[in-house]
mmCIF file of the N, C-alpha and C atoms, coordinates in Angstrom:
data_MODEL
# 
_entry.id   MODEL 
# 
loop_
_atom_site.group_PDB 
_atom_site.id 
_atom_site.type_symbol 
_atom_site.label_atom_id 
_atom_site.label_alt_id 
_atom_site.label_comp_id 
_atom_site.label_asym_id 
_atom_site.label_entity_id 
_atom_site.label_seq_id 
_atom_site.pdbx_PDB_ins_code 
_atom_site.Cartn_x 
_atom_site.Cartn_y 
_atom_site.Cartn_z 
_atom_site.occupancy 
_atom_site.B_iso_or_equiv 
_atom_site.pdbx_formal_charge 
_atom_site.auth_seq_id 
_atom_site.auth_comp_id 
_atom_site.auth_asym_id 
_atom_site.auth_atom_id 
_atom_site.pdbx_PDB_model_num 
ATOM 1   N N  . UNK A 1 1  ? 86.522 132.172 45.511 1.00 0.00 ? 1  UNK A N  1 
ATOM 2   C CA . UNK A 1 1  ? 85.241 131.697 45.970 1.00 0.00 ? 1  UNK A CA 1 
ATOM 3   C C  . UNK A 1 1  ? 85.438 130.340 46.652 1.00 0.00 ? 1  UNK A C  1 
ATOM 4   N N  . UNK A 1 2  ? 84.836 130.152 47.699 1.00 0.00 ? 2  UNK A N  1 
ATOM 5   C CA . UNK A 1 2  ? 85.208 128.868 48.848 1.00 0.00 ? 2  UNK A CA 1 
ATOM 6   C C  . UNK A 1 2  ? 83.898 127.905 48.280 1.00 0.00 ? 2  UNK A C  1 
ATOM 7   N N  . UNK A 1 3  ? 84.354 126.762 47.830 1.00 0.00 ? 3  UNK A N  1 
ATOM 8   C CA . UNK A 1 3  ? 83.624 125.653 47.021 1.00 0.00 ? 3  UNK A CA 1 
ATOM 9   C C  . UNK A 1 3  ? 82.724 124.686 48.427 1.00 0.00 ? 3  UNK A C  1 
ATOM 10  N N  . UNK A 1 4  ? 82.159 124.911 48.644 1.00 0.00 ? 4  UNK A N  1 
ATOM 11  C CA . UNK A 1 4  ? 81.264 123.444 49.553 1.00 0.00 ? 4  UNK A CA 1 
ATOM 12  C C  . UNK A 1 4  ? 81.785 121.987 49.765 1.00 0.00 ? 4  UNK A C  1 
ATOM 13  N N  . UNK A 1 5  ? 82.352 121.281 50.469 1.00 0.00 ? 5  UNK A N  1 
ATOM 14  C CA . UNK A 1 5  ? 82.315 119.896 50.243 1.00 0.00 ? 5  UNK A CA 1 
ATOM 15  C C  . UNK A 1 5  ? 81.084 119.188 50.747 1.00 0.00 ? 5  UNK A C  1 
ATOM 16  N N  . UNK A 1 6  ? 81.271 117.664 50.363 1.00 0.00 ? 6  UNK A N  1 
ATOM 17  C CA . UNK A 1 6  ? 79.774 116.986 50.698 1.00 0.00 ? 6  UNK A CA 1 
ATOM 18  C C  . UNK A 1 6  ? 79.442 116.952 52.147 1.00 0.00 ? 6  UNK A C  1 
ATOM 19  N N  . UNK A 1 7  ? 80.151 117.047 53.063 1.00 0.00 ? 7  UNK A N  1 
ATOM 20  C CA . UNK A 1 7  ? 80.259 117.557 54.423 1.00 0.00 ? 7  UNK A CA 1 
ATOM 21  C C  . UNK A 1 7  ? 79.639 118.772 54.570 1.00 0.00 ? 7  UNK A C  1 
ATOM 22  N N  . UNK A 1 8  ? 80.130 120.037 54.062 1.00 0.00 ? 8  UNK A N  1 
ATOM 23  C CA . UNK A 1 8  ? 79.236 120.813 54.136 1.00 0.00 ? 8  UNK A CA 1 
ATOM 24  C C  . UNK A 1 8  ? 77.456 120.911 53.996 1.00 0.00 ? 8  UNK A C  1 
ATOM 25  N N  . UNK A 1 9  ? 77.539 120.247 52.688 1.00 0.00 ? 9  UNK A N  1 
ATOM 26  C CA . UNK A 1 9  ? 76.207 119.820 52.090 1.00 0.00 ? 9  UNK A CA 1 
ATOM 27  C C  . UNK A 1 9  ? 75.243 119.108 53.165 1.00 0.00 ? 9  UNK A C  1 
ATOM 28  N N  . UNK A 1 10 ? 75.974 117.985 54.008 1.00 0.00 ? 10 UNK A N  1 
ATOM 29  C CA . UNK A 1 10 ? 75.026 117.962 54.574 1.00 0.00 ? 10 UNK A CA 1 
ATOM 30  C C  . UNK A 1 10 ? 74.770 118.267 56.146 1.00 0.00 ? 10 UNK A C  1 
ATOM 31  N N  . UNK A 1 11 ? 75.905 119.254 56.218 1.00 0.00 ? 11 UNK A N  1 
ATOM 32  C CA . UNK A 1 11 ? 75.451 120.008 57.739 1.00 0.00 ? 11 UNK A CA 1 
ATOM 33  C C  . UNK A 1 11 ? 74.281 120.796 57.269 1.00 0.00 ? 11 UNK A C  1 
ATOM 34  N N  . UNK A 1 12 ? 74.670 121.444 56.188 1.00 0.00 ? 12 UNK A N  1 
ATOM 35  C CA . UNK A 1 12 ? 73.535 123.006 55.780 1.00 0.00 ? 12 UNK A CA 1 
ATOM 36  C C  . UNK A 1 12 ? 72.097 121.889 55.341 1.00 0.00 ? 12 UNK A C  1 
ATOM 37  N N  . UNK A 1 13 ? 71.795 121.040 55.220 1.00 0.00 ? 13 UNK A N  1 
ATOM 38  C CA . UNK A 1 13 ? 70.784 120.211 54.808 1.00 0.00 ? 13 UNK A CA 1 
ATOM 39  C C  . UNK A 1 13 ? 70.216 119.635 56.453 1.00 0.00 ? 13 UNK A C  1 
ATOM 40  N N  . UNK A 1 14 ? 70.958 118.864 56.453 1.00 0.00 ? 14 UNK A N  1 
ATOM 41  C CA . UNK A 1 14 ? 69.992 118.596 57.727 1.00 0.00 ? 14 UNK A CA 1 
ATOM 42  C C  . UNK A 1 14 ? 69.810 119.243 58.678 1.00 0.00 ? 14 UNK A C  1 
ATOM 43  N N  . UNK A 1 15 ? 70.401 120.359 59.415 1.00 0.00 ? 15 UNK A N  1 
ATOM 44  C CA . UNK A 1 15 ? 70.036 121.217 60.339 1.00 0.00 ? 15 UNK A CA 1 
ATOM 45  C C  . UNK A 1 15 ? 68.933 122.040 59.700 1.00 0.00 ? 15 UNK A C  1 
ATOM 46  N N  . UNK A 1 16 ? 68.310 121.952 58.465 1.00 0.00 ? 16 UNK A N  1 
ATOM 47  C CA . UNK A 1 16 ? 67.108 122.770 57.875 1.00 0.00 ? 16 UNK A CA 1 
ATOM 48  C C  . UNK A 1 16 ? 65.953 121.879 58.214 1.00 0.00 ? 16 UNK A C  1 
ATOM 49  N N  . UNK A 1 17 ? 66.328 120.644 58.335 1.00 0.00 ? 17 UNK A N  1 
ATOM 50  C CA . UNK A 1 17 ? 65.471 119.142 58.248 1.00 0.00 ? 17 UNK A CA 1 
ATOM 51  C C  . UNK A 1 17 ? 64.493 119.693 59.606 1.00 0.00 ? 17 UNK A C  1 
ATOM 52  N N  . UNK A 1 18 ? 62.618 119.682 59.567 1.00 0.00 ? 18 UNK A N  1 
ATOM 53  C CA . UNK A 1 18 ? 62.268 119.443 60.324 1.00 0.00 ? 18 UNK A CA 1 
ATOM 54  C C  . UNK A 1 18 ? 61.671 117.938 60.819 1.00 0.00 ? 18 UNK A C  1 
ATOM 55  N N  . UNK A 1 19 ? 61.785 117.081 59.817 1.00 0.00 ? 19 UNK A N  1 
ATOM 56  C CA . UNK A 1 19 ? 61.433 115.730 59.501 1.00 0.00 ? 19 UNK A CA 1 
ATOM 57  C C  . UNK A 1 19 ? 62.248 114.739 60.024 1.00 0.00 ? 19 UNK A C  1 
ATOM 58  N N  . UNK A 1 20 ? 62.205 113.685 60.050 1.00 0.00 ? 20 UNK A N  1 
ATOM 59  C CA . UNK A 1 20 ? 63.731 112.836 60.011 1.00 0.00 ? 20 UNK A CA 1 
ATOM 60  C C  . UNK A 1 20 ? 64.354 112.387 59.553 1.00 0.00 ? 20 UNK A C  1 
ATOM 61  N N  . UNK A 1 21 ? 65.663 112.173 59.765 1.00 0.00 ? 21 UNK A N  1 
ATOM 62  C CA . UNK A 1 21 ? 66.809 112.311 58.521 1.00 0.00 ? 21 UNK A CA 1 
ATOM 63  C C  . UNK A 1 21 ? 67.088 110.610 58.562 1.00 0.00 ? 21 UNK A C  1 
ATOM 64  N N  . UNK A 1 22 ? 66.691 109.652 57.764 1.00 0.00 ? 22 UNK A N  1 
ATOM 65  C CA . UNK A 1 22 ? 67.507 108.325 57.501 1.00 0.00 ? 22 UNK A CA 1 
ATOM 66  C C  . UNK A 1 22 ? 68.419 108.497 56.273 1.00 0.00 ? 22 UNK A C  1 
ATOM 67  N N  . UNK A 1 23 ? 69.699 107.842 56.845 1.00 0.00 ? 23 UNK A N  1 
ATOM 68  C CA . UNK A 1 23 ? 70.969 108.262 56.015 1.00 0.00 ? 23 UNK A CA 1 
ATOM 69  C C  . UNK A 1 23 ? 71.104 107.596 54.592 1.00 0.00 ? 23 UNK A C  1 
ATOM 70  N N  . UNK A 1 24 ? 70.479 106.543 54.282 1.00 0.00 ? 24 UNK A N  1 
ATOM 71  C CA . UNK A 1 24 ? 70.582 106.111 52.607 1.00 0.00 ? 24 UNK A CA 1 
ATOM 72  C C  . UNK A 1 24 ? 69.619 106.780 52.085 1.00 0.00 ? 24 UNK A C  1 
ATOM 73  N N  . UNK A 1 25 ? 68.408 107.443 52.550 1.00 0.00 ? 25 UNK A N  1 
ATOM 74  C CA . UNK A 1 25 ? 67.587 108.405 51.571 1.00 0.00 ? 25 UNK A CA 1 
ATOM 75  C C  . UNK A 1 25 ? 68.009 109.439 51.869 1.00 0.00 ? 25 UNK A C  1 
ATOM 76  N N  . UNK A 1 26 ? 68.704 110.271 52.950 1.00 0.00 ? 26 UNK A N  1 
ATOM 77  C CA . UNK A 1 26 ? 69.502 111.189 52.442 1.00 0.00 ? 26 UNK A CA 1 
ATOM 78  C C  . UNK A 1 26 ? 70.267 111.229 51.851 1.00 0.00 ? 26 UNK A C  1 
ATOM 79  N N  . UNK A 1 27 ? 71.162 110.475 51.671 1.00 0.00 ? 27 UNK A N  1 
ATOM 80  C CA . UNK A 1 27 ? 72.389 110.801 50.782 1.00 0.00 ? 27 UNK A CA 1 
ATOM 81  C C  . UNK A 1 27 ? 72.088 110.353 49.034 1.00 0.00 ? 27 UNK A C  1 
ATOM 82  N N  . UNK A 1 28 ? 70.806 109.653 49.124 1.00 0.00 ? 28 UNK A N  1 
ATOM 83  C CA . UNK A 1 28 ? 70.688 109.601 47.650 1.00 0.00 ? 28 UNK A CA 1 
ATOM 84  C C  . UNK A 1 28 ? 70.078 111.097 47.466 1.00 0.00 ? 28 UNK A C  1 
ATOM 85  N N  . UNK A 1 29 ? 68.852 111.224 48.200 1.00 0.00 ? 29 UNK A N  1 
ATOM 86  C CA . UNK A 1 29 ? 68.652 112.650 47.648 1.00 0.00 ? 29 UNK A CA 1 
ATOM 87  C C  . UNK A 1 29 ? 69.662 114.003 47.414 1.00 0.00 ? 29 UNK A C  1 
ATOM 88  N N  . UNK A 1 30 ? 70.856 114.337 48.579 1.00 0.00 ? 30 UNK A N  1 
ATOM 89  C CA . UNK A 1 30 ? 71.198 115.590 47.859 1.00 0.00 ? 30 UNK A CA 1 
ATOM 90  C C  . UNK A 1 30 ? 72.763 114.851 47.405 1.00 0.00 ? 30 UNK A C  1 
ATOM 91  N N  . UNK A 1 31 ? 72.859 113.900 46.903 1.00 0.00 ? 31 UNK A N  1 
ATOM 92  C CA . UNK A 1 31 ? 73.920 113.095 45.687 1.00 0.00 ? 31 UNK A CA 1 
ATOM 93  C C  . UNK A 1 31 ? 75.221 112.983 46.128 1.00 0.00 ? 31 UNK A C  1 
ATOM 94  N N  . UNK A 1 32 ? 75.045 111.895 47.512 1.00 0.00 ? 32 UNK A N  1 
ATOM 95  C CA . UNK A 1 32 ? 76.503 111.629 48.293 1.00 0.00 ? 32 UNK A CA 1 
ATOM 96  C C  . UNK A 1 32 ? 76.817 110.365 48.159 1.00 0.00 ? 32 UNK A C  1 
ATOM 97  N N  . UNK A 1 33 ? 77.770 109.805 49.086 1.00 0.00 ? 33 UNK A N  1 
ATOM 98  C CA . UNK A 1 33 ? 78.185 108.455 49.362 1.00 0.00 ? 33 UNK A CA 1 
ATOM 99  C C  . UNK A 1 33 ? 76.896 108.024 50.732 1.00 0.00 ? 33 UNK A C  1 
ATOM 100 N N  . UNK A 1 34 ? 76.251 106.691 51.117 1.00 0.00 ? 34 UNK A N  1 
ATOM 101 C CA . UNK A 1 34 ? 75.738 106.842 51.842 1.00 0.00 ? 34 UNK A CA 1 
ATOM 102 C C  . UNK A 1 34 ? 76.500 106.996 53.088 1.00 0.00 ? 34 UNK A C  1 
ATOM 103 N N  . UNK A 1 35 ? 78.302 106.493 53.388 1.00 0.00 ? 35 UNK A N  1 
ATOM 104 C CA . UNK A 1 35 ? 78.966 106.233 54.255 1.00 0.00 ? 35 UNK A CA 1 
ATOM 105 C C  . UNK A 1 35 ? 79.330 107.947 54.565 1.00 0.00 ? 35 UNK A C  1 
ATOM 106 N N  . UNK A 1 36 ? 79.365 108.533 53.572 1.00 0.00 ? 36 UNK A N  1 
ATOM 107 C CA . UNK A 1 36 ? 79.703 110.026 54.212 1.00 0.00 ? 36 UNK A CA 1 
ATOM 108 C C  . UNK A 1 36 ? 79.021 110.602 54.682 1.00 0.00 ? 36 UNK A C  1 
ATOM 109 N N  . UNK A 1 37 ? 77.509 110.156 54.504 1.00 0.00 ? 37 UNK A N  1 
ATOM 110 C CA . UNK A 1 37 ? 76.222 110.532 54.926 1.00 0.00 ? 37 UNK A CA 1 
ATOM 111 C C  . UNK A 1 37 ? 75.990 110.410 56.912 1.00 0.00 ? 37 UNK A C  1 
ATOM 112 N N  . UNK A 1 38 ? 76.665 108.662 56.547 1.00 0.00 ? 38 UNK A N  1 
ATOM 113 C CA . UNK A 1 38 ? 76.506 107.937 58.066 1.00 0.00 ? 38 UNK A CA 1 
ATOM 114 C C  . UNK A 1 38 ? 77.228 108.812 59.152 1.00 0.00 ? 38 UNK A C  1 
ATOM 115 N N  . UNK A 1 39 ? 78.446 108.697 58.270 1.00 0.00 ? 39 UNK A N  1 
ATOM 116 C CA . UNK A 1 39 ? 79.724 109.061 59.511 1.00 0.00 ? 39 UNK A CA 1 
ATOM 117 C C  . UNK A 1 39 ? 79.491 110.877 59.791 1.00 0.00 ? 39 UNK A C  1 
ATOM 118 N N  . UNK A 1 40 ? 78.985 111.640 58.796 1.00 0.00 ? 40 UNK A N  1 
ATOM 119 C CA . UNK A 1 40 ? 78.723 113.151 59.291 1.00 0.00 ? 40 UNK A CA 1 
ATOM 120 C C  . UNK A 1 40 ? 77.609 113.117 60.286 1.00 0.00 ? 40 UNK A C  1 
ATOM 121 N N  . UNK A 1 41 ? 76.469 112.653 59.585 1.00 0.00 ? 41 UNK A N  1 
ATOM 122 C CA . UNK A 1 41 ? 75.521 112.290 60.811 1.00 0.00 ? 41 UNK A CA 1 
ATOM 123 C C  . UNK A 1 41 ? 76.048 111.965 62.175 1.00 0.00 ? 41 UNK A C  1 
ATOM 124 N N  . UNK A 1 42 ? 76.410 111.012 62.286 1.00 0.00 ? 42 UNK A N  1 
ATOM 125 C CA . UNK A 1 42 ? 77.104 110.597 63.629 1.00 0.00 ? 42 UNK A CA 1 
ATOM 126 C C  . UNK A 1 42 ? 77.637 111.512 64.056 1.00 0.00 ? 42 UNK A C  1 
ATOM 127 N N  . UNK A 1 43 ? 78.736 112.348 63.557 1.00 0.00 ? 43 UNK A N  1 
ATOM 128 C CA . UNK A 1 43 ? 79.410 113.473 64.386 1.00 0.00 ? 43 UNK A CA 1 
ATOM 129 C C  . UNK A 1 43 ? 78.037 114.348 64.326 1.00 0.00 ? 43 UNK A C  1 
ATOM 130 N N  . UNK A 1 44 ? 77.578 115.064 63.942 1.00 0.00 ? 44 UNK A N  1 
ATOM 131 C CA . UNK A 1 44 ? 76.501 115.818 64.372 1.00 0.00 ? 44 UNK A CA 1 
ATOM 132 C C  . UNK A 1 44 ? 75.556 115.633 65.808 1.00 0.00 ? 44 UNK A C  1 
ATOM 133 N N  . UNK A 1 45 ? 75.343 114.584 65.337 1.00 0.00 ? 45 UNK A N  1 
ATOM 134 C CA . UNK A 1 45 ? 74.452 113.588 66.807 1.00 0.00 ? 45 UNK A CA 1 
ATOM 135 C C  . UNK A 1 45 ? 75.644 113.801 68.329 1.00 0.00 ? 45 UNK A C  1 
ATOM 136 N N  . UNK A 1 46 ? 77.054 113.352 67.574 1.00 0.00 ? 46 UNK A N  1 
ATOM 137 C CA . UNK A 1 46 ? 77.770 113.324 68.703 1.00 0.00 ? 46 UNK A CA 1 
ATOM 138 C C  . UNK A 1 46 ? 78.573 115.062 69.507 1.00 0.00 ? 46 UNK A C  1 
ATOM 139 N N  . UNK A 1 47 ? 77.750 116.033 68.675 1.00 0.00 ? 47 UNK A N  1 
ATOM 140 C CA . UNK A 1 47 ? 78.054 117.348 68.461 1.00 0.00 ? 47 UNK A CA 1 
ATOM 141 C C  . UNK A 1 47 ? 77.061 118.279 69.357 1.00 0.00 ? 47 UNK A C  1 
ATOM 142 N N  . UNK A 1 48 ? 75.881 117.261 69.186 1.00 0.00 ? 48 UNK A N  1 
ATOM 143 C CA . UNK A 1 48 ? 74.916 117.856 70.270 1.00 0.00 ? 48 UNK A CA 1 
ATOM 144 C C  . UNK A 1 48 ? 73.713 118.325 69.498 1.00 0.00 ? 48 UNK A C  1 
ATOM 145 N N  . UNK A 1 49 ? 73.780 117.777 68.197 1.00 0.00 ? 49 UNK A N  1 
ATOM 146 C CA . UNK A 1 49 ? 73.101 119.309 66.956 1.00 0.00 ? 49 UNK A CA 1 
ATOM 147 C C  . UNK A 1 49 ? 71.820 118.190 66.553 1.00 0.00 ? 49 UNK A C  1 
ATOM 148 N N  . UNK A 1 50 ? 72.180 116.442 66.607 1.00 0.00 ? 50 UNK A N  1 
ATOM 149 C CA . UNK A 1 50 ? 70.923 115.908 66.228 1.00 0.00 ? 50 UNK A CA 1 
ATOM 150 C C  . UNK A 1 50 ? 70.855 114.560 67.221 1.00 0.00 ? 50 UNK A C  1 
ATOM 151 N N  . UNK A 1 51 ? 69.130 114.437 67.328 1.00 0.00 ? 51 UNK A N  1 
ATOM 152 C CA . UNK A 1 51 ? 69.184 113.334 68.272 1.00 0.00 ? 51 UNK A CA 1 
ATOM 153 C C  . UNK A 1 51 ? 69.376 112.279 67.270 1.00 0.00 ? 51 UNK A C  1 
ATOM 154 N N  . UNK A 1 52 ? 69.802 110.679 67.803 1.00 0.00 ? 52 UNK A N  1 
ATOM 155 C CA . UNK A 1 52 ? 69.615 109.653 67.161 1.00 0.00 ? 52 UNK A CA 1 
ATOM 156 C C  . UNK A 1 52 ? 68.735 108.680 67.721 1.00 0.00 ? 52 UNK A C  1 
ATOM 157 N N  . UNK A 1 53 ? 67.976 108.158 66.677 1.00 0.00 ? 53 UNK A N  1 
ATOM 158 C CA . UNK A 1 53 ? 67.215 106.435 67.835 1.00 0.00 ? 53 UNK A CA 1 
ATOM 159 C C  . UNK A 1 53 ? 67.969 105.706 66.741 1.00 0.00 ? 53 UNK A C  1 
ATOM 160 N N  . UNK A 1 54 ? 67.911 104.350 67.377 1.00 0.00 ? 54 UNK A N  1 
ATOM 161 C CA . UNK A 1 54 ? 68.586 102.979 66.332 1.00 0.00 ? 54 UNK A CA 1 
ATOM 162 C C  . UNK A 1 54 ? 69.402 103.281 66.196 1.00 0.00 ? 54 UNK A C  1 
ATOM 163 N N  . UNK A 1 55 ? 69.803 102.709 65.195 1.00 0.00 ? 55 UNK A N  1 
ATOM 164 C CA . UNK A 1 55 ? 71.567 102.556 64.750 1.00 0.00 ? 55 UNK A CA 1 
ATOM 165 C C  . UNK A 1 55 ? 72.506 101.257 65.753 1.00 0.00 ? 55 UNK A C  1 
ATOM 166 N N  . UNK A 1 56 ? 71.880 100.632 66.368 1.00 0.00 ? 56 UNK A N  1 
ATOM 167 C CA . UNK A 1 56 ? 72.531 99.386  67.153 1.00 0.00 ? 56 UNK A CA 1 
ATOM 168 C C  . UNK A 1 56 ? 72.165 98.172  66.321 1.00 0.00 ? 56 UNK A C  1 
ATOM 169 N N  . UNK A 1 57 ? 73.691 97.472  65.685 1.00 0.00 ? 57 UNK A N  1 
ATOM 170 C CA . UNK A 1 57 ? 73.561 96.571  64.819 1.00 0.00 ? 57 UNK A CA 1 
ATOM 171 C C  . UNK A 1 57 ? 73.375 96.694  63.727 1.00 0.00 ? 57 UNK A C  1 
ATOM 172 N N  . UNK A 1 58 ? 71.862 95.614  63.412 1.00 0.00 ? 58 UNK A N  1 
ATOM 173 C CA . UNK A 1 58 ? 71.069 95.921  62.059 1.00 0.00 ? 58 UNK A CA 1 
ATOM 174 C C  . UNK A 1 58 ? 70.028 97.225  62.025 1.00 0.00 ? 58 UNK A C  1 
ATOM 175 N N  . UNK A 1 59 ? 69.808 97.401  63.254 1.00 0.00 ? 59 UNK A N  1 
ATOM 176 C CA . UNK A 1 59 ? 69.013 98.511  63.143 1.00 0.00 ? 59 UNK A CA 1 
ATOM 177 C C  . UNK A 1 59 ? 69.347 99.925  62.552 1.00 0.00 ? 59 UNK A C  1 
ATOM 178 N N  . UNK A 1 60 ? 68.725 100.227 61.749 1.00 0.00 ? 60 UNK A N  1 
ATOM 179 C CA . UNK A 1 60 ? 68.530 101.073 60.971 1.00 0.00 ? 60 UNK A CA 1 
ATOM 180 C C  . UNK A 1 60 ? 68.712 102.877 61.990 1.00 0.00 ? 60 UNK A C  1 
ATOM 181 N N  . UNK A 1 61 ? 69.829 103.599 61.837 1.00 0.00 ? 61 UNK A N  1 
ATOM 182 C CA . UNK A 1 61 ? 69.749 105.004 62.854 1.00 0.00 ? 61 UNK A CA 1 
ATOM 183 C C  . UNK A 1 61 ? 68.804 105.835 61.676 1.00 0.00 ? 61 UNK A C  1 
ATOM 184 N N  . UNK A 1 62 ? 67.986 106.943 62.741 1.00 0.00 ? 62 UNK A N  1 
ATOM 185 C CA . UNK A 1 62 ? 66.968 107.928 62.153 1.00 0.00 ? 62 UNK A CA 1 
ATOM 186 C C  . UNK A 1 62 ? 67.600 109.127 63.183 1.00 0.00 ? 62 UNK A C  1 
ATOM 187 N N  . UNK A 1 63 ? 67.604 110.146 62.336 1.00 0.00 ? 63 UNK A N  1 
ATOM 188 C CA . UNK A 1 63 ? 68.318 111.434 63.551 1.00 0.00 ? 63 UNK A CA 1 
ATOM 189 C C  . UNK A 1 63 ? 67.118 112.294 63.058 1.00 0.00 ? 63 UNK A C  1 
ATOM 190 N N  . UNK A 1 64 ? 66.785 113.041 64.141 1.00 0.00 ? 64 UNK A N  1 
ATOM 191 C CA . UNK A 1 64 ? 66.232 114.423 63.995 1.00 0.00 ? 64 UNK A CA 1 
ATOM 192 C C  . UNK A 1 64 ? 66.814 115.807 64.609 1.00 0.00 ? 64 UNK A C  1 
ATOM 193 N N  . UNK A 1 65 ? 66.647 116.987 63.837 1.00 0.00 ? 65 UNK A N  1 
ATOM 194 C CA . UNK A 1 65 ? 67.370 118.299 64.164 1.00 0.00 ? 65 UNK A CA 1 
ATOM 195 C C  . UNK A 1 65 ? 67.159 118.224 65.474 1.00 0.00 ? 65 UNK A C  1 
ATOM 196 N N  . UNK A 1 66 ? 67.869 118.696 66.606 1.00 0.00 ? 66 UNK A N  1 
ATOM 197 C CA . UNK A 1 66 ? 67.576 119.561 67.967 1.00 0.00 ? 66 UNK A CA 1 
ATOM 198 C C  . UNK A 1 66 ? 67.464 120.961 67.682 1.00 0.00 ? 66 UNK A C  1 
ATOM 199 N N  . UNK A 1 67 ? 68.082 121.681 66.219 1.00 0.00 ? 67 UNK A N  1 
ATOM 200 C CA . UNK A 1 67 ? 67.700 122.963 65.790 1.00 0.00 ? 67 UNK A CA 1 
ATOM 201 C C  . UNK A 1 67 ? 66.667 123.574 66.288 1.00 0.00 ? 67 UNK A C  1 
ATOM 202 N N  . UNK A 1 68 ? 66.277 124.588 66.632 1.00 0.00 ? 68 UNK A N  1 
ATOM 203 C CA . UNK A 1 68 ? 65.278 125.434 66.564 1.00 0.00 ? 68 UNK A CA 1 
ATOM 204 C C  . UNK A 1 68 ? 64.564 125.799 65.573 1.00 0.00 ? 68 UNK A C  1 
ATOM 205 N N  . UNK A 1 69 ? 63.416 125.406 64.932 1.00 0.00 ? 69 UNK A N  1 
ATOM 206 C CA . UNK A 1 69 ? 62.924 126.213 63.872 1.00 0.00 ? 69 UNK A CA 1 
ATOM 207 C C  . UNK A 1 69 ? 62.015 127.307 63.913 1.00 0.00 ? 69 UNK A C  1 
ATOM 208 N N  . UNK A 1 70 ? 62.624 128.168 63.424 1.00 0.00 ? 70 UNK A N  1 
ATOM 209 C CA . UNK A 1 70 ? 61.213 129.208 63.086 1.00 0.00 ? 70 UNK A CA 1 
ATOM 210 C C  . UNK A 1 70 ? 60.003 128.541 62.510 1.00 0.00 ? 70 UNK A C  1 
ATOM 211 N N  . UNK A 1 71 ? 58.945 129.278 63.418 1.00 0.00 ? 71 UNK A N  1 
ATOM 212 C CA . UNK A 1 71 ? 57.261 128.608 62.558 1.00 0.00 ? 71 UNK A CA 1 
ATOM 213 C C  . UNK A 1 71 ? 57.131 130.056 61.359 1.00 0.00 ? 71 UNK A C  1 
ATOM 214 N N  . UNK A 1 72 ? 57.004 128.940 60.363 1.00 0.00 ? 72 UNK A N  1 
ATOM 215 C CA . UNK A 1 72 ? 56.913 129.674 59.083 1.00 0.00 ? 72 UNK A CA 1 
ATOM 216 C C  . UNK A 1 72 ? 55.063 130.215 58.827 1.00 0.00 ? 72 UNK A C  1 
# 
């Protein structure tokens, strides 16, 4: 059986995200490092999969899915 890492965790998490994703309340919620949080985010964003605003400096980055969601 192929085990998940926290990487995984949070590709399959935030591409579900229709909200926006800030990386120290994500990673407290599904129980990461916040830095593993940052740096996956970032590749995602830089992947094509989420937009980012902020993140220059002190400013605080917020990403949201480019996913498609089904209307439930």
């Amino acid at each position: 059986m192929t085990k998940w890492t926290n990487r995984d965790k949070i590709w399959n998490t935030a591409l579900k995200k229709t909200d926006e994703i800030r990386p120290e309340a994500f990673a407290l919620a599904i129980g990461i490092s916040e830095r593993t949080a940052r740096d996956c985010l970032e590749t995602m964003h830089e992947s094509g999969v989420l937009a980012k605003q902020g993140g220059k400096g002190r400013e605080p980055a917020v990403y949201t899915s480019l996913v498609d969601h089904p209307e439930e």
